[in-house]
MARLO-750988 format. One record per residue (C-alpha): residue number from 1; residue in three letters; chain; x, y, z. Coordinates in nm, 3 decimals, decimal comma. Layout:
<recs>
(NUM Ala A (X Y Z))
...
</recs>
This chain:
<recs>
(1 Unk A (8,470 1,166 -3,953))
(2 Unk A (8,514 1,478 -4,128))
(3 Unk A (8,712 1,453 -4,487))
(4 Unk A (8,825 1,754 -4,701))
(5 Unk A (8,761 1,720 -5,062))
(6 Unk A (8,891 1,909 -5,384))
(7 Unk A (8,571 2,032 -5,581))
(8 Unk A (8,638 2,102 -5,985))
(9 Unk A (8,708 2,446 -5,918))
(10 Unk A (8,988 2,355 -5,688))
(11 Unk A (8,750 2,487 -5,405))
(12 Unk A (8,791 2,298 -5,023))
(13 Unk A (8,503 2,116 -4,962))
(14 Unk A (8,409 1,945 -4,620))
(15 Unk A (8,191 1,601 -4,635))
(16 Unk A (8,090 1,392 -4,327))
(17 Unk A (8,141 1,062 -4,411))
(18 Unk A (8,154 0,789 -4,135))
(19 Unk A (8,456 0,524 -4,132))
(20 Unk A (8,224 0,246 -4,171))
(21 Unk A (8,120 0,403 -4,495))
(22 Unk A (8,440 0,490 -4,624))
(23 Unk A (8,608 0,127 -4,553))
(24 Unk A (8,343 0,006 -4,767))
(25 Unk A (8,420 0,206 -5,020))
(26 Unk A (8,756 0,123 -5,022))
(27 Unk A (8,676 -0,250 -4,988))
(28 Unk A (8,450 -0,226 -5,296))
(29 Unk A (8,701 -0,002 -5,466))
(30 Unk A (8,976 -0,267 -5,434))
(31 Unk A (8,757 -0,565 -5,484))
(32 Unk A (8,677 -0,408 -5,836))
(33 Unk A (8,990 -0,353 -5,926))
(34 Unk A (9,196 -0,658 -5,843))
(35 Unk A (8,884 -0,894 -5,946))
(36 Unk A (8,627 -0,770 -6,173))
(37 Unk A (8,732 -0,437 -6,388))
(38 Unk A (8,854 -0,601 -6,660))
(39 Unk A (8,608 -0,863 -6,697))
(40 Unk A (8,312 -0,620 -6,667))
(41 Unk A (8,477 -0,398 -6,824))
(42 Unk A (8,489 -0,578 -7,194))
(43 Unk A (8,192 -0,757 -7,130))
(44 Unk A (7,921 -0,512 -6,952))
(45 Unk A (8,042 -0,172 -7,059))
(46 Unk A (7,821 0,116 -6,864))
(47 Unk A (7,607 -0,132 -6,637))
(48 Unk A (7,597 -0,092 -6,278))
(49 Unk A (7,757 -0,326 -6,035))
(50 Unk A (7,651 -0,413 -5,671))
(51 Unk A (8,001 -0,538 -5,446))
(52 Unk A (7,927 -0,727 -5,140))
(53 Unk A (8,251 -0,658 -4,968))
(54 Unk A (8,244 -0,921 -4,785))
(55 Unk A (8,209 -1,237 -5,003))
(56 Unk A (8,307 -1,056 -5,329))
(57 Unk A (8,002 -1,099 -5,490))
(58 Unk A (7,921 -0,909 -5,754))
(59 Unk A (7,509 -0,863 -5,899))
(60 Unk A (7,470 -0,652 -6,235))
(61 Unk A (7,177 -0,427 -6,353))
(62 Unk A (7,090 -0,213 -6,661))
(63 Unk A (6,988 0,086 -6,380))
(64 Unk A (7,198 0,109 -6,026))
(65 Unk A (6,881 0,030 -5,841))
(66 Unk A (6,842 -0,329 -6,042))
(67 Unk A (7,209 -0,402 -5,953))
(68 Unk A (7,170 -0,324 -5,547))
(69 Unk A (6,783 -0,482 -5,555))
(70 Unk A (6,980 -0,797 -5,711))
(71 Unk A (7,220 -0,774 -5,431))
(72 Unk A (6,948 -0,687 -5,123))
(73 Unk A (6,789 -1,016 -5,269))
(74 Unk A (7,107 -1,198 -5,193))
(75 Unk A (7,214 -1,017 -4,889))
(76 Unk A (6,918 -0,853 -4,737))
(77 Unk A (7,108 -0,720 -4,435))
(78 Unk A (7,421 -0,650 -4,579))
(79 Unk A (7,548 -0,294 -4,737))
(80 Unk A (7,696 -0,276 -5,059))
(81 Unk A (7,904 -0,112 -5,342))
(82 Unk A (7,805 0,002 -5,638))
(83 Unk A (7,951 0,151 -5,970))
(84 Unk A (7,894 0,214 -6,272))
(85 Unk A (8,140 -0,004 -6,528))
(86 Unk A (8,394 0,197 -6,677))
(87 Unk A (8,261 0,557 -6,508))
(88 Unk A (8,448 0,743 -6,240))
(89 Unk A (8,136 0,784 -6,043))
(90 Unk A (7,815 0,542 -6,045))
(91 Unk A (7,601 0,884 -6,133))
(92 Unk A (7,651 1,234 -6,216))
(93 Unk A (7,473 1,548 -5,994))
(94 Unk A (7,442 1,893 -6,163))
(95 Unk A (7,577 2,041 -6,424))
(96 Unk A (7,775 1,936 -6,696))
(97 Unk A (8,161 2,124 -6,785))
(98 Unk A (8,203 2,010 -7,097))
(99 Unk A (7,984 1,865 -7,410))
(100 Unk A (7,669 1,913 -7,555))
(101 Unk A (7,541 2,095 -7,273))
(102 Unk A (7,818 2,312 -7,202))
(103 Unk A (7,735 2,483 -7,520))
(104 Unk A (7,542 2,817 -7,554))
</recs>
């Protein structure tokens, strides 16, 4: 599947993302939303969460790779989702816009 994305800069991007992949995304995505946001959300501010669309499960970790190892425990064969709580994104690539670094 090919998907057109908006960059920062307003730029067209193309990404290859396969349907599989994206439906568990959006599984995670609502599973997080409707179940667990606010709950992690007051209680385990900036961890990483592991969904398992499929049962709902949640695992937490201080570091994304804790959270899916917790999960692969669990659910060895299965694939999972994972954010970070209360971040857009579970990590951040490249430069920074704005802050600390964006200065001088």
């Amino acid at each position: 599947m090919l998907e057109i994305i908006r960059s920062l800069d307003g730029q067209k991007q193309t990404s290859v993302i396969s349907q599989d992949s994206l439906d568990l995304v959006r599984r995670g995505e609502l599973i997080y939303e409707q179940c667990w946001k606010a709950t992690l959300e007051s209680t385990h501010q900036d961890y990483f969460v592991a969904i398992e669309p499929d049962s709902g499960d949640y695992f937490l970790g201080r570091t994304l790779s804790e959270a899916a190892a917790a999960a692969r425990q669990t659910y060895p064969n299965h694939r999972t989702y994972v954010l970070r709580v209360g971040h857009s994104t579970a990590v951040h690539i490249g430069a920074c816009q704005v802050g600390p670094c964006s200065q001088g």
